[in-house]
VOPAGU-2260 file (C-alpha; in pm, 1 decimal, decimal comma):
REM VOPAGU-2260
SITE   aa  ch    i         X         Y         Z
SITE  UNK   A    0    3332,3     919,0     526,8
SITE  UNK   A    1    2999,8    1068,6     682,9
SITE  UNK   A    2    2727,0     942,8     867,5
SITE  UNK   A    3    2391,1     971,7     838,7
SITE  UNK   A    4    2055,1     906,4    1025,4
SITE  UNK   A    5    1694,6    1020,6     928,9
SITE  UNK   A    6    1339,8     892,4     964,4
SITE  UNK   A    7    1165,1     807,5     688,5
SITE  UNK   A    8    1522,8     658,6     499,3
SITE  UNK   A    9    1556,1     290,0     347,2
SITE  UNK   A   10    1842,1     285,7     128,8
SITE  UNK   A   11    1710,9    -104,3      24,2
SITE  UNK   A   12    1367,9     -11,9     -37,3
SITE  UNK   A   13    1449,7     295,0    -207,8
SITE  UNK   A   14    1707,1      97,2    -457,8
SITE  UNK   A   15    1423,6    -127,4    -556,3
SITE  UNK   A   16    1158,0     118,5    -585,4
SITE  UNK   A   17    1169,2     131,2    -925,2
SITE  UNK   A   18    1254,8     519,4    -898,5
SITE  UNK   A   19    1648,3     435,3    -971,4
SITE  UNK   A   20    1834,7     254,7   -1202,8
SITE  UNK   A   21    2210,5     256,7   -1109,0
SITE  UNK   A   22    2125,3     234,7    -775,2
SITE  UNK   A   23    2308,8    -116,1    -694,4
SITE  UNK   A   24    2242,2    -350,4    -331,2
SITE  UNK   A   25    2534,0    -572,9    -213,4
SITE  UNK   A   26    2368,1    -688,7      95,9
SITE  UNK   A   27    2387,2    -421,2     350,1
SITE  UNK   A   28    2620,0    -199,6     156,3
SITE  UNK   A   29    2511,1       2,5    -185,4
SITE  UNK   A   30    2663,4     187,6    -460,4
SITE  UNK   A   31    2460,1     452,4    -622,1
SITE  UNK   A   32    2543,6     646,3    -954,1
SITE  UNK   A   33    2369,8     997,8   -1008,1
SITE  UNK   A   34    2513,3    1200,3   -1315,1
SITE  UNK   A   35    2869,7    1227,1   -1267,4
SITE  UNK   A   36    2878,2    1138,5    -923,1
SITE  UNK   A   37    2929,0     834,2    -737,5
SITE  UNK   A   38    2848,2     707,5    -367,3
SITE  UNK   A   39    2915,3     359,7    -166,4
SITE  UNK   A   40    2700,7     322,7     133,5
SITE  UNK   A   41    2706,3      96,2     436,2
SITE  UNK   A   42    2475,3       6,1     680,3
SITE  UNK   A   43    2527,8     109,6    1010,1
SITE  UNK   A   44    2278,7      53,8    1342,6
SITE  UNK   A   45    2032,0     282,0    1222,8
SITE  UNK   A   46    2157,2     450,4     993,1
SITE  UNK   A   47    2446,9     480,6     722,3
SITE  UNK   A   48    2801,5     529,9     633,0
SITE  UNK   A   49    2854,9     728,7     330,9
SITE  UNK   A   50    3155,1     726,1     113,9
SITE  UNK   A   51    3144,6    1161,3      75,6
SITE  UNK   A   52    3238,7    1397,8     270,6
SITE  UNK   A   53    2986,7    1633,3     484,6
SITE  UNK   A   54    3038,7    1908,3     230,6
SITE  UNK   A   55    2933,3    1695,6     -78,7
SITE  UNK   A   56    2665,3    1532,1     155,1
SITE  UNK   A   57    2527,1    1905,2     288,2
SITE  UNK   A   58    2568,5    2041,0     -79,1
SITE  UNK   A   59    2447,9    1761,5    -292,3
SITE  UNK   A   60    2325,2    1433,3    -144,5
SITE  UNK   A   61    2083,4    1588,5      81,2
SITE  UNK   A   62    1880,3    1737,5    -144,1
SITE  UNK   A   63    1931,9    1401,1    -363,2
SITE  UNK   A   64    1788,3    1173,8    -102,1
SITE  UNK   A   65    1518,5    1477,9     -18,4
SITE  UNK   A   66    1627,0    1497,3     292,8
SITE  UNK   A   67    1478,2    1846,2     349,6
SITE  UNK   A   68    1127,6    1719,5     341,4
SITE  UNK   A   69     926,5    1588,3     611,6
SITE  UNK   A   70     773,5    1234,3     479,3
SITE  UNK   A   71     555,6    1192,8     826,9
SITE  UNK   A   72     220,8    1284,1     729,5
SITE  UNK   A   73     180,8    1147,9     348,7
SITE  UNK   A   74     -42,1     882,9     523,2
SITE  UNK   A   75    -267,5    1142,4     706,2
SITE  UNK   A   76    -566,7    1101,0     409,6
SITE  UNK   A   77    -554,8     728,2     397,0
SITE  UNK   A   78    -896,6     612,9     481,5
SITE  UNK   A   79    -921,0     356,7     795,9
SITE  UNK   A   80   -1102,5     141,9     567,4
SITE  UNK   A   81    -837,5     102,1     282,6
SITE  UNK   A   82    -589,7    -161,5     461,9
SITE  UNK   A   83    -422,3    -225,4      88,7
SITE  UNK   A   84    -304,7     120,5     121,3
SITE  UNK   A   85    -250,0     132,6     497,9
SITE  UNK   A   86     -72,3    -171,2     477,6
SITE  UNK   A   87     169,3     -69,2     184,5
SITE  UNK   A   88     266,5     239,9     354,7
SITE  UNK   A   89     364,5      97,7     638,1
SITE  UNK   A   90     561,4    -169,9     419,7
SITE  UNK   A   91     701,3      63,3     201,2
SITE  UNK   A   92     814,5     325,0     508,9
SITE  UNK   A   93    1144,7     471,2     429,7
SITE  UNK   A   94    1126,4     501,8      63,8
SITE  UNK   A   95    1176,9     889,5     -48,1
SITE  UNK   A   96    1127,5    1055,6    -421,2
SITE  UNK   A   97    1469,8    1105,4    -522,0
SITE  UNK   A   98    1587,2    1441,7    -661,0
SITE  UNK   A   99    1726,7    1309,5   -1019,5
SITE  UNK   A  100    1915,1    1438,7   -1254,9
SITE  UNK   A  101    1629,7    1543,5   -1545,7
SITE  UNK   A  102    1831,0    1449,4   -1837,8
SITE  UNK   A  103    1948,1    1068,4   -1706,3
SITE  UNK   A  104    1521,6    1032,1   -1622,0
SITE  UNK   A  105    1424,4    1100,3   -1951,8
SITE  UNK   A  106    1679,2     851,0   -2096,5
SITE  UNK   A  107    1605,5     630,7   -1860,1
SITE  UNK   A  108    1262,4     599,9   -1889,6
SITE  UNK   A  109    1224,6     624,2   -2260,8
SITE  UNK   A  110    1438,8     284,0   -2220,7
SITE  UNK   A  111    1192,5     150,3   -1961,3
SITE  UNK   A  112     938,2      83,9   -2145,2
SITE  UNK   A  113     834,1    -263,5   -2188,0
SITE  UNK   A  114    1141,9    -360,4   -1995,4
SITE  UNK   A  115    1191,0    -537,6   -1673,6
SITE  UNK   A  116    1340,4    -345,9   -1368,7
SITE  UNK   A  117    1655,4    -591,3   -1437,2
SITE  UNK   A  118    1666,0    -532,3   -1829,7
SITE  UNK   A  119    1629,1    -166,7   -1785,8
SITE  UNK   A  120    1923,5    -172,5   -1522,1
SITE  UNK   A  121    2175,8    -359,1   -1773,7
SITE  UNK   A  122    2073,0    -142,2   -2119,6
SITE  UNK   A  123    2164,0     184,0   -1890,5
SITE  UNK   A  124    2472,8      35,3   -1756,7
SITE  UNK   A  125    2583,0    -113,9   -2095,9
SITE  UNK   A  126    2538,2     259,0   -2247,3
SITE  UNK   A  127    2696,9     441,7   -1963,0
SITE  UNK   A  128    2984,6     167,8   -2005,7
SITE  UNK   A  129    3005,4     266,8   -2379,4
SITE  UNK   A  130    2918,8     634,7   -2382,1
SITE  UNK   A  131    2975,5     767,7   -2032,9
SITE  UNK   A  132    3341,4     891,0   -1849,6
SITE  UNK   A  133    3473,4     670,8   -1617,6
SITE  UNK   A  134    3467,3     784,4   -1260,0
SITE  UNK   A  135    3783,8     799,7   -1125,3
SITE  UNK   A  136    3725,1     677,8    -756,0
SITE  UNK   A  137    3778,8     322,2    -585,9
SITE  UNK   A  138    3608,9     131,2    -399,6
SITE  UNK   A  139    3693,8     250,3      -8,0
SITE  UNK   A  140    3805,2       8,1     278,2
SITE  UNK   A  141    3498,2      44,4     490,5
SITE  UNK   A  142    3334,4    -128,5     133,6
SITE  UNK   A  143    3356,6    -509,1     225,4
SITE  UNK   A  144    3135,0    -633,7     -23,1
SITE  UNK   A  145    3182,8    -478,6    -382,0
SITE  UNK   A  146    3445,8    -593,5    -615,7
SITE  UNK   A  147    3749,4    -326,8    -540,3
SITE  UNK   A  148    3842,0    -345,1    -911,3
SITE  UNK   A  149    3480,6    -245,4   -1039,9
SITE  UNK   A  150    3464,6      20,1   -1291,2
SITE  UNK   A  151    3194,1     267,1   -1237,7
SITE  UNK   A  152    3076,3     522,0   -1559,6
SITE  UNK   A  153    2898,6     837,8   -1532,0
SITE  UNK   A  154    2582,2     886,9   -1735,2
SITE  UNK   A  155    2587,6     974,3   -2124,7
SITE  UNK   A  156    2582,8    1347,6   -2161,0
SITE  UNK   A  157    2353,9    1462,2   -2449,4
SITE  UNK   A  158    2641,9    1566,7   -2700,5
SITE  UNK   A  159    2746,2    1233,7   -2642,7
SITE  UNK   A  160    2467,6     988,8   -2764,3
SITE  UNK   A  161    2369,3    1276,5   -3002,8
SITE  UNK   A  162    2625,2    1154,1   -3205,8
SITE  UNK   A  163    2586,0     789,6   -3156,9
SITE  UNK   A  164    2395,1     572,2   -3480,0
SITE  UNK   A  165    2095,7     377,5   -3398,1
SITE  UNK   A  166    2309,9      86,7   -3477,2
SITE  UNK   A  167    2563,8     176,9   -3222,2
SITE  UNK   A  168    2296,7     279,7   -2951,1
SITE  UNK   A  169    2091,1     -69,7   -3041,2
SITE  UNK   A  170    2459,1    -236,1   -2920,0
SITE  UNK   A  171    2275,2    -143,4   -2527,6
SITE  UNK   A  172    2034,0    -355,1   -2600,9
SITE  UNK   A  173    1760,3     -73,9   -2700,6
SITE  UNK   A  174    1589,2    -195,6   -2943,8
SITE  UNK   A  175    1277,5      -8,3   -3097,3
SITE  UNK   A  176    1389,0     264,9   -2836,3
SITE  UNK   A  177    1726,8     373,8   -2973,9
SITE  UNK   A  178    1573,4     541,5   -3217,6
SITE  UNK   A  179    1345,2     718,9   -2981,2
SITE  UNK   A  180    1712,1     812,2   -2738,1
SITE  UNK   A  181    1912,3     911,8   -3045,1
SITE  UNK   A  182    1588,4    1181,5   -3174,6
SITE  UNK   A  183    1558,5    1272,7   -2783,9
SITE  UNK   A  184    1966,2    1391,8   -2749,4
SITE  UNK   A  185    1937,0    1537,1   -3059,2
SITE  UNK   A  186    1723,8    1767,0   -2954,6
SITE  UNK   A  187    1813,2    1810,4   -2627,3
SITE  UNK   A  188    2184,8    1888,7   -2738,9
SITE  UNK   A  189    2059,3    2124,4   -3013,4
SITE  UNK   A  190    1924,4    2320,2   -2722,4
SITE  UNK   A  191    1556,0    2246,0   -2924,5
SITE  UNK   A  192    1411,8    2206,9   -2584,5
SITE  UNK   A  193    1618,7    2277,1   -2218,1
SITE  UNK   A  194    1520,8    2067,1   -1941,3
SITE  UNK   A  195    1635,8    2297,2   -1713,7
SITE  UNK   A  196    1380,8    2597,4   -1847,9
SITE  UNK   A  197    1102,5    2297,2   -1824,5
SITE  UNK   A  198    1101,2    2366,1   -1415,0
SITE  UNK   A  199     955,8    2700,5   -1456,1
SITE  UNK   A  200     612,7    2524,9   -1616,1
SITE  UNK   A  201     311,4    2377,4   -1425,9
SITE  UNK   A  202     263,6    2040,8   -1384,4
SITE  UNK   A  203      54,4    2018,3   -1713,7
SITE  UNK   A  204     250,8    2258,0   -1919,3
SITE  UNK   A  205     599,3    2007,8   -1821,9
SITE  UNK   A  206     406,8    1723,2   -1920,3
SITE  UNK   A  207     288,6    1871,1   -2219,9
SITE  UNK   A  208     705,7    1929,0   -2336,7
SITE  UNK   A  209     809,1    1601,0   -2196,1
SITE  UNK   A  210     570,3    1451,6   -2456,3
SITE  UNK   A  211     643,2    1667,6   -2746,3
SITE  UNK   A  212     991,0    1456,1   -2763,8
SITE  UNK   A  213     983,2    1119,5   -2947,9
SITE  UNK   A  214     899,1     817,9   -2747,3
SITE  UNK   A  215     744,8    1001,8   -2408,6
SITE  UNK   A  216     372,1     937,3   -2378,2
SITE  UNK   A  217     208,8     961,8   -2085,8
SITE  UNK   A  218     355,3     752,2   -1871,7
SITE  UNK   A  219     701,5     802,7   -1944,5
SITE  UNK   A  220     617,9    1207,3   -1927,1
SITE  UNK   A  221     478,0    1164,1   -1548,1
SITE  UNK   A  222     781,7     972,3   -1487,2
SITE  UNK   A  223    1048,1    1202,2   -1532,8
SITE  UNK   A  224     803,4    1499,3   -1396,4
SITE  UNK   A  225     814,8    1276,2   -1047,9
SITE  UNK   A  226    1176,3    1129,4   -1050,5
SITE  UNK   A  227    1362,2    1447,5   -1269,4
SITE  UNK   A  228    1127,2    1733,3   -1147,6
SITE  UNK   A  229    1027,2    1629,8    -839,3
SITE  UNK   A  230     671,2    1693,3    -871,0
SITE  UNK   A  231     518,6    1475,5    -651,6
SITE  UNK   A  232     178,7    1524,9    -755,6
SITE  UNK   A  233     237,7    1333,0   -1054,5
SITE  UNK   A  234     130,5     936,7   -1054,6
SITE  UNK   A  235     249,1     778,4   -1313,3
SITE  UNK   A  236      69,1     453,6   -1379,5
SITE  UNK   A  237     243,6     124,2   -1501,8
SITE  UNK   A  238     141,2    -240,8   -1530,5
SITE  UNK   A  239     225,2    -271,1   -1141,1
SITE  UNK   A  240      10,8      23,3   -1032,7
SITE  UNK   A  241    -243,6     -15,4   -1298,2
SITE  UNK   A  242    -319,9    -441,9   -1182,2
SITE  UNK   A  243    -322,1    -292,0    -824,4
SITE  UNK   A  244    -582,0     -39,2    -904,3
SITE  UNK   A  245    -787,2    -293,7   -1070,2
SITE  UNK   A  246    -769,7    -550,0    -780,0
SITE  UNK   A  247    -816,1    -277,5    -500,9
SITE  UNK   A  248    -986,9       0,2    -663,1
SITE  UNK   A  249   -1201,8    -132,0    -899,5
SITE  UNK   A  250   -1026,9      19,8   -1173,5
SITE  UNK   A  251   -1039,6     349,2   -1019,0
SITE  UNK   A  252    -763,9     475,9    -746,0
SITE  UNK   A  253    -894,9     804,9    -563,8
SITE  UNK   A  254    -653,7    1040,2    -659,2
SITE  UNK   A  255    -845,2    1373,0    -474,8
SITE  UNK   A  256    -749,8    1215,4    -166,4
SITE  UNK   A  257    -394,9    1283,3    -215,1
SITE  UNK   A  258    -381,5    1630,5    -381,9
SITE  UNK   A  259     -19,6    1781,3    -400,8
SITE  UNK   A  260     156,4    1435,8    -334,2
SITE  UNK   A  261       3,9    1162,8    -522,2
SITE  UNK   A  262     375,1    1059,9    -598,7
SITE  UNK   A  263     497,6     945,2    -297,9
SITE  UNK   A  264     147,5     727,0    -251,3
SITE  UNK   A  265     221,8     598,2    -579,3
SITE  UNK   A  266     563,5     472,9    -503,3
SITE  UNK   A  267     431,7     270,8    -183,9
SITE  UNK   A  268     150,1     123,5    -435,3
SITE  UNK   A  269     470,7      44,9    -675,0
SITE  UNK   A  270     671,3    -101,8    -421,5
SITE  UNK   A  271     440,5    -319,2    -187,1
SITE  UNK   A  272     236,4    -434,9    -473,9
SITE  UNK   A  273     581,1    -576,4    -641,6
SITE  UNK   A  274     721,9    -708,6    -354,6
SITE  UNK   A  275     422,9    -866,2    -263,6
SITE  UNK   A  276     372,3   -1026,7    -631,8
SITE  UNK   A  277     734,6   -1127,6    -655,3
SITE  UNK   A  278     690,2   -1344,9    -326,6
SITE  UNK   A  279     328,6   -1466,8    -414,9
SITE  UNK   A  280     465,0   -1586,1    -747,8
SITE  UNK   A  281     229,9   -1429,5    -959,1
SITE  UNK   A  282     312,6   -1184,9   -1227,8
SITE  UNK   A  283     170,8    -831,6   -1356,3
């Protein structure tokens, strides 16, 4: 176990962000899939109670949670004027961009679209349950609320769902996507493109690759460039972002204002403008 207190770190908010997909809340504990690796979190005062060690933390969650970066002056450019934003960064305070694994974003969000947060959720965990290893680690003690017998998968590698059918992959409730995730791993696994390579481009070269592959458009593209690559410049814009663009922005969001980190402004328009939907009833 390890413990762990920052500024600028919600492990709730973050979970619902929409950033993260097998990133699970259990009241005020959490268990969080990346890749191959698996964490259960607690709640503690002010900060949190990790399930790793301070090596694994130092060498790999760290830089997962983007704990290196200083989150204290993304707000610095909001006019005094705009209180929609004002207001949603100071709702959405403690949410970070995750550092993601590149290949489990571009699944992921291929299977996003059209999907609910909740749909998206169950088609990754029914194809990690079908395709991925099984992590071999139980639920620890200090873990009060989690089932102790629940079975937790890492992601599909490529190799893997390269060789799945469309039939097989449609089992994960895909639809018109599996074919657009069995084309993708293909290619991937061929070596046809390496995500890893794709860091070395600018921010309009990577989208440029992201969309050669079948099913990533736009959106999807920006997506994995903000969640996989970590370029927070990126602002991906969705039915939640584009209806709060149109209601507080007259259909046009002032992007200049927020050169170099557009991303993390993005994710507090995401999150507050959900939230505040969900509890007013309405929907996108």
């Amino acid at each position: 176990m390890f413990r762990i207190e920052y500024p600028h770190l919600d492990m709730k908010k973050i979970a619902d962000s929409g950033q993260i997909f097998r990133f699970n809340v259990y009241n005020d504990e959490y268990s969080l899939v990346a890749g191959d690796k698996l964490l259960f979190i607690k709640e503690d005062k002010n900060g949190y109670i990790l399930s790793c060690s301070e090596f694994e933390f130092e060498n790999f969650w760290m830089d997962y949670f983007d704990l290196r970066l200083d989150y204290s002056d993304f707000e610095k450019n909001i006019p005094a004027d705009d209180l929609f934003l004002i207001n949603a960064a100071e709702y959405s305070y403690g949410i970070r961009i995750l550092n993601q694994d590149k290949w489990e974003m571009l699944i992921s969000f291929i299977i996003s679209q059209r999907k609910s947060i909740p749909a998206i959720k169950s088609s990754i965990e029914k194809l990690a349950k079908r395709y991925g290893k099984k992590i071999d680690m139980k639920v620890p003690d200090f873990i009060k609320n989690i089932d102790k017998n629940s079975e937790f998968f890492a992601f599909p590698t490529p190799k893997v769902l390269a060789n799945a059918s469309t039939d097989e992959l449609n089992a994960c409730s895909l639809g018109y996507r599996s074919p657009y995730i069995e084309a993708t791993a293909k290619t991937v696994y061929r070596g046809d493109i390496d995500l890893e390579a794709l860091s070395r481009l600018d921010d309009n070269e990577l989208l440029a690759a992201l969309m050669s592959l079948k099913g990533v458009g736009i959106k999807v593209a920006n997506c994995v460039a903000l969640f996989g690559y970590h370029r927070i410049a990126a602002f991906p814009i969705d039915v939640w972002i584009k209806r709060m663009i149109d209601e507080h922005y007259d259909g046009e969001f002032p992007l200049k204002l927020y050169d170099g980190y557009a991303g993390v402004i993005q994710q507090y328009i995401f999150y507050y403008g959900r939230e505040s939907t969900k509890h007013s009833g309405k929907q996108p």
